[in-house]
C-alpha positions in Angstrom: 94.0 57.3 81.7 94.5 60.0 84.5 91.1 60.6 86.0 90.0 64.1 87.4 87.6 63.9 90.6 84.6 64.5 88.6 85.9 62.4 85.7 86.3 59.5 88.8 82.8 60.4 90.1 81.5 60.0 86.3 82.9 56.8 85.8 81.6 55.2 88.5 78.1 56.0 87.8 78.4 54.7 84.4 80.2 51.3 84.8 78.1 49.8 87.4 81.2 49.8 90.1 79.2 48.7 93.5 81.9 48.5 95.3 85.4 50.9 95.9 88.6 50.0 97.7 90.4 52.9 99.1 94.3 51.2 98.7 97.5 52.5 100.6 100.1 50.3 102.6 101.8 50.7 106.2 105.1 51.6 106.8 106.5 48.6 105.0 104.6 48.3 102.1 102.3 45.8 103.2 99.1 46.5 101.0 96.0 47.2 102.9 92.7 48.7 102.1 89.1 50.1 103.1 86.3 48.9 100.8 83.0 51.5 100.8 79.8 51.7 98.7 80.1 54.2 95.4 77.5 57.4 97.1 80.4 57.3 99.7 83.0 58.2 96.9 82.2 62.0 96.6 83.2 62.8 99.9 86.0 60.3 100.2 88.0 62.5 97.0 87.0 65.9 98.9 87.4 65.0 102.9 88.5 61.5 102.7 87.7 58.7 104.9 88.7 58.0 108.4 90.2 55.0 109.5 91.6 53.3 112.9 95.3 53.6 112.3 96.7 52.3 115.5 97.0 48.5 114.4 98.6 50.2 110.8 102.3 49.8 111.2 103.9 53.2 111.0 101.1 55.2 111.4 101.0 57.2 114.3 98.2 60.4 114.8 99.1 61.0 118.7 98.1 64.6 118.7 97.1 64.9 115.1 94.1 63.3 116.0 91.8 61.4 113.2 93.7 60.2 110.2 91.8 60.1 107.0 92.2 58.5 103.7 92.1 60.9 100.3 91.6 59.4 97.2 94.1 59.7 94.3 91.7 60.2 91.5 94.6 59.8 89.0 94.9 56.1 90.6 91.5 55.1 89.6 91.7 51.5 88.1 89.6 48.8 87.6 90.1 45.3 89.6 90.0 42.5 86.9 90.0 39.7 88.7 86.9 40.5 90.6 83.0 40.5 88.9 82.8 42.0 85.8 78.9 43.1 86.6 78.6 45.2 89.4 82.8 45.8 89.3 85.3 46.6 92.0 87.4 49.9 91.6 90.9 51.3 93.1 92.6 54.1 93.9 95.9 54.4 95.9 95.2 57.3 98.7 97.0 59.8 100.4 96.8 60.1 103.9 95.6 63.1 105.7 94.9 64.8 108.7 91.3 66.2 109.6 91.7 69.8 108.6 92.9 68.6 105.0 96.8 68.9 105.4 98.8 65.6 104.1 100.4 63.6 107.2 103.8 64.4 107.4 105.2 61.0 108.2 103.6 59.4 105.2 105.8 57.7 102.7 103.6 58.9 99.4 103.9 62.3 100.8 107.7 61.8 101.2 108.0 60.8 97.7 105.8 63.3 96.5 108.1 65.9 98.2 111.2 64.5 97.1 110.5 64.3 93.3 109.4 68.3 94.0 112.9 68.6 95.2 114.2 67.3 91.9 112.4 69.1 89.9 113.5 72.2 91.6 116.8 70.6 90.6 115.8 71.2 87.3 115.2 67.5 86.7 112.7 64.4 87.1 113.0 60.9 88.1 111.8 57.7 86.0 112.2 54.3 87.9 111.7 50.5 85.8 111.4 47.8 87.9 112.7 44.3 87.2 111.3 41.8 90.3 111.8 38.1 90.6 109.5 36.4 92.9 109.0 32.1 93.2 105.7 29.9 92.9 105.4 27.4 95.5 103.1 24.7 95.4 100.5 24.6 98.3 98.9 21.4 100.2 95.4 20.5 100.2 94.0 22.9 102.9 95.6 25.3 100.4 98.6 26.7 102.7 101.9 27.5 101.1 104.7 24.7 101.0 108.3 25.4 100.0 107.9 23.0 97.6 108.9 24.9 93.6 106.0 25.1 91.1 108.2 23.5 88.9 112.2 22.8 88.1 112.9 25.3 85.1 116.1 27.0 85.0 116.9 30.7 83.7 114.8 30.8 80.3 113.6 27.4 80.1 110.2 26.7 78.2 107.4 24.3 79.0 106.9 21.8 80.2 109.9 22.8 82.2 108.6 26.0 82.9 105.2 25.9 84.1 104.8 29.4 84.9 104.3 30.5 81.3 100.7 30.8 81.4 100.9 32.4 85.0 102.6 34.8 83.9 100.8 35.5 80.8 97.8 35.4 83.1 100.1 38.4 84.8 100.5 40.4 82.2 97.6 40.5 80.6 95.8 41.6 83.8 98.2 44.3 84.2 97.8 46.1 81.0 94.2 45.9 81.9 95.6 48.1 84.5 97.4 50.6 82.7 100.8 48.9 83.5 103.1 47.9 81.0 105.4 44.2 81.4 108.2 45.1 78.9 109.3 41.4 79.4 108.5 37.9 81.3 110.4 35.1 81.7 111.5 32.2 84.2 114.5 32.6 86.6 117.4 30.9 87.3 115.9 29.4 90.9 113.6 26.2 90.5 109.5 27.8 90.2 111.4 31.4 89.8 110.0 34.2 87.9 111.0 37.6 86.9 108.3 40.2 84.7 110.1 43.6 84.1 108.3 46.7 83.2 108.8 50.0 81.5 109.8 53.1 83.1 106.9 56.0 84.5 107.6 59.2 87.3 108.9 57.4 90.5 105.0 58.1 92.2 103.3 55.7 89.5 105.9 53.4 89.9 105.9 53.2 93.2 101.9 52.9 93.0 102.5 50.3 89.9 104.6 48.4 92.2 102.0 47.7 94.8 99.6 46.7 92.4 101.8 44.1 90.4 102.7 42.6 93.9 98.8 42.4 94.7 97.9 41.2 91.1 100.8 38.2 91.5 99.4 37.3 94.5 95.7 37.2 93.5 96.4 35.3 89.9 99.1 32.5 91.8 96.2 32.0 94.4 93.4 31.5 91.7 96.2 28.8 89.6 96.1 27.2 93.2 99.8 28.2 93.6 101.6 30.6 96.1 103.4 33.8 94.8 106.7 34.1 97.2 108.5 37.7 97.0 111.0 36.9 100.1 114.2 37.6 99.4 115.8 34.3 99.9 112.9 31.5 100.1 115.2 28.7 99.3 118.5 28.3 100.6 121.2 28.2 98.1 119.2 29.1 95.4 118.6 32.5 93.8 116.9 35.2 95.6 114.4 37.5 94.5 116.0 40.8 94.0 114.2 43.7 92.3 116.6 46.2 90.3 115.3 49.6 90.1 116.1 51.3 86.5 116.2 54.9 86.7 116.8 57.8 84.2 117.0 61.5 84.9 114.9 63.5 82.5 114.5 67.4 81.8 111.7 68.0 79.1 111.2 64.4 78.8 115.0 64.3 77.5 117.6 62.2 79.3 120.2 64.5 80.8 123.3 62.6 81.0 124.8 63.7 78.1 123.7 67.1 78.1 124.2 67.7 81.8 126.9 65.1 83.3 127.7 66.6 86.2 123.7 66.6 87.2 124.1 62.6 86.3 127.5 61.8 87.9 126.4 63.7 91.3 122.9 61.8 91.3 125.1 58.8 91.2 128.0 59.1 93.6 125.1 60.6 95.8 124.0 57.0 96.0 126.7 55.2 95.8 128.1 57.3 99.0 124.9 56.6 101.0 124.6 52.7 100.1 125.4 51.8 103.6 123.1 54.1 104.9 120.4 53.7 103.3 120.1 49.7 102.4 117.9 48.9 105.7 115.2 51.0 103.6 115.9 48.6 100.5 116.3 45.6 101.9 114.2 45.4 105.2 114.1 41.4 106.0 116.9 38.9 107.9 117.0 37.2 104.9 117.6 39.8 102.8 121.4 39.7 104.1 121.3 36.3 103.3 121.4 37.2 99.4 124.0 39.8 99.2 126.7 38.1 97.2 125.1 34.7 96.0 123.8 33.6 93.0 125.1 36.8 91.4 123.4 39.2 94.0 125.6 42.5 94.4 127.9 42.4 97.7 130.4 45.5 96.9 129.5 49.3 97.1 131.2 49.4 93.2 129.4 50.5 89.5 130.6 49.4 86.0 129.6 50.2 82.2 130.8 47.2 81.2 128.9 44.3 83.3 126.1 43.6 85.7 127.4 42.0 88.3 128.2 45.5 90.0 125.7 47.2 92.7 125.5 49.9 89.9 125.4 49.3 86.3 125.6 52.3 84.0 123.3 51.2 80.8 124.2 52.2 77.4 122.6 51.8 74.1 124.4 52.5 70.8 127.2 54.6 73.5 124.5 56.7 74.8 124.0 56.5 78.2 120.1 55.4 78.9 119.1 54.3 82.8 121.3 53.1 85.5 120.3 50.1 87.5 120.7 49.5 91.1 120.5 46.1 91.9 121.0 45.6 95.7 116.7 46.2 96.7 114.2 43.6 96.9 110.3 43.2 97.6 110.5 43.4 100.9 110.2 47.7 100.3 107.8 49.8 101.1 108.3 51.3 97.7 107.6 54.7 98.6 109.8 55.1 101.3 112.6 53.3 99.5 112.3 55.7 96.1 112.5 58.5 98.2 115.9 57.5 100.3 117.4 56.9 96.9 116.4 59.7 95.0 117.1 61.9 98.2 120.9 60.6 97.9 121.1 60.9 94.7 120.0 64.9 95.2 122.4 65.3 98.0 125.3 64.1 95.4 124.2 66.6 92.7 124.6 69.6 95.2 127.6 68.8 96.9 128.5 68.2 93.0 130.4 64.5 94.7 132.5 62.5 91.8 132.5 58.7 90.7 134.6 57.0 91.6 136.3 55.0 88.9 134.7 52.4 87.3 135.2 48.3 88.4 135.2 46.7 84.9 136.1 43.4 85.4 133.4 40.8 85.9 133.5 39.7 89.2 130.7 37.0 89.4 132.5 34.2 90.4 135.3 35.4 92.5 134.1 37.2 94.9 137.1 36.3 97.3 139.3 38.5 95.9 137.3 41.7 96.6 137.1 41.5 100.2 139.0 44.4 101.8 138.9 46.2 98.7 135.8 48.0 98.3 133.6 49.2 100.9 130.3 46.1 101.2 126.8 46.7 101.7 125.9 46.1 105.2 125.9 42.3 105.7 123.1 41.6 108.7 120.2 43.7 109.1 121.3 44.6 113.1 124.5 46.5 111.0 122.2 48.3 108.3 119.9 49.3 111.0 123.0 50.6 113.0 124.3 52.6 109.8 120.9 54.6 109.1 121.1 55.1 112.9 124.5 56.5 112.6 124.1 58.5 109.2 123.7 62.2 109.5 122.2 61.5 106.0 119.5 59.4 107.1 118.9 61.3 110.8 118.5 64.7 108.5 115.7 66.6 109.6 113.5 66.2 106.9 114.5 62.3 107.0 114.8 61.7 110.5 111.1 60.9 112.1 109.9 58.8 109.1 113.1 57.1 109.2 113.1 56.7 113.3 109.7 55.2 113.1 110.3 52.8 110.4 113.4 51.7 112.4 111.3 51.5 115.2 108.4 49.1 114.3 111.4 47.0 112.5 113.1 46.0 115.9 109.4 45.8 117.3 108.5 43.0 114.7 
């Protein structure tokens, strides 16, 4: 349910919520949050709330003075996990300035403004998510080990997989949520896991996102397990990638047949920008580390046909129906990283840019033969941080500061 602010104010008073968590995360997705008492909430969703933002990565008021959290009421949702009597609510907030006006190097506001600029385009922007992520055992004190919950390989049952009821534990707790898992299963890695879910407009996911990350966290804690969502916890093994499925809609109508060129250009608008842009998908050491193992994507190439490709082109019955990009991982800051894509993807529908063609052939295994073919993702994170650097893309005006500061806190960390 989508909640107005006096629908939000409403519930509250009738579901015995005592307390409220005012949700967003820093410049690299890291989930934080202010808790306050419910007579607090009326002015939180009209003024919002101040907080200290100077320990916050990325967020920096200088001369904007006092930074406030606003409420989403839209975002209101109920924690399960916590009491039942006297409940804990969240909403995702936008942050703002004192006199109202949304920060301007917020990602959420970013996104927000991007999927304006697609619909301007005459089109909007649906993103599925498919994330892998391990369970690690933890020692007596309760600390995480790099030890696998268990030894199960890609679709094994129990007892070899002994994530099952984890992640049915997952799930359920989601849809409590107003998230929907399309599908759960164990991964190829020893104690890896992957839950995919169905496609909403890029902001919910975004905002879904954060909350399945928290939610994993919170239910592998309470099984006395640790939820990993580093890219490459164990070397040699899978990593945790997280493909992004997207479709472009007009009307709620999928516009690649009716409207190629829109479809094509969003495309090769990506596909162009990969180099650019992957420090925003993929923002760890490690994550470099995964690029062409274990089936991870390596080459700047798409395909119909197979997904070993960056991009894969997804058809049902012929018809065209998402394409998945499959180079990200957890590591994003969800907002920031929708945006960069979807921003490439726009700049390829109005210089009208072409695919180029197709890479068929199912290079899984031979990897070897590809080098100095095709153009490769950056391979360290010093090279993608030089390409956004370097990318009048990326250094764009309405790109550039968000971008610089993100950049910025990276080398600092």
């Amino acid at each position: 349910m989508s909640y107005t602010i006096e629908e939000a104010l409403e519930f509250v008073e009738e579901n015995d919520v005592k307390f409220i968590r005012l949700a967003f995360c820093d410049i690299f997705g890291n989930h934080k949050n202010i808790s306050i008492m419910p007579y607090e909430l009326e002015q939180a969703l009209y003024e919002g709330i101040a907080f200290d933002y100077c320990d916050v990565d990325g967020y920096e008021g200088g001369e904007a003075g006092d930074l406030f959290l606003k409420p989403d009421p839209s975002t209101l949702s109920v924690l399960p996990w916590r009491p039942q009597q006297g409940c804990v609510i969240r909403f995702y907030c936008d942050v703002v300035l004192s006199n109202g006006e949304s920060y301007m190097y917020g990602a959420r506001k970013l996104l927000k403004d991007t999927i304006a600029e697609c619909k301007k385009e005459g089109f909007s922007c649906r993103i599925g998510l498919k994330s892998e992520f391990y369970l690690f055992k933890t020692d007596e004190e309760g600390n995480p080990t790099n030890i696998p919950w268990d030894n199960g390989a890609y679709l094994d049952v129990a007892p070899l997989d002994r994530g099952e009821n984890i992640r049915r534990e997952i799930c359920l707790c989601l849809e409590e949520m107003g998230i929907q898992p399309q599908a759960s299963y164990h991964e190829a890695g020893p104690g890896q896991n992957e839950i995919d879910f169905k496609a909403a407009d890029a902001l919910k996911s975004a905002d879904n996102f954060i909350t399945y990350k928290n939610v994993v966290s919170n239910i592998a804690a309470r099984n006395g397990v640790c939820a990993s969502f580093a890219a490459k916890p164990l070397k040699g093994k899978s990593g945790n990638g997280l493909h992004l499925y997207i479709t472009l809609n007009r009307g709620g109508v999928d516009i690649s047949e009716e409207h190629p060129e829109i479809y094509e250009g969003f495309l090769a608008g990506i596909l162009n920008r990969m180099r650019d842009i992957t420090v925003f998908l993929n923002s760890q050491e490690e994550s470099y580390q995964r690029f062409g193992e274990n089936e991870a994507p390596k080459f700047i190439t798409w395909s119909k046909q197979n997904s070993s490709r960056l991009l894969r082109v997804v058809e049902n019955r012929g018809k065209q129906v998402a394409f998945v990009l499959r180079s990200p991982d957890s590591s994003i800051n969800p907002y920031l990283a929708f945006s960069f894509v979807m921003q490439a993807g726009l700049e390829g529908v109005r210089n009208k840019e072409t695919l180029p063609p197709a890479q068929e052939r199912n290079i899984r295994h031979d990897f070897n033969e590809m080098e100095g073919a095709y153009d490769t993702l950056p391979l360290s994170l010093e090279e993608a941080i030089s390409c956004a650097r370097n990318s009048e893309f990326v250094q764009a005006d309405s790109r550039k500061e968000i971008a610089d500061i993100f950049i910025r806190k990276l080398l600092e960390d």
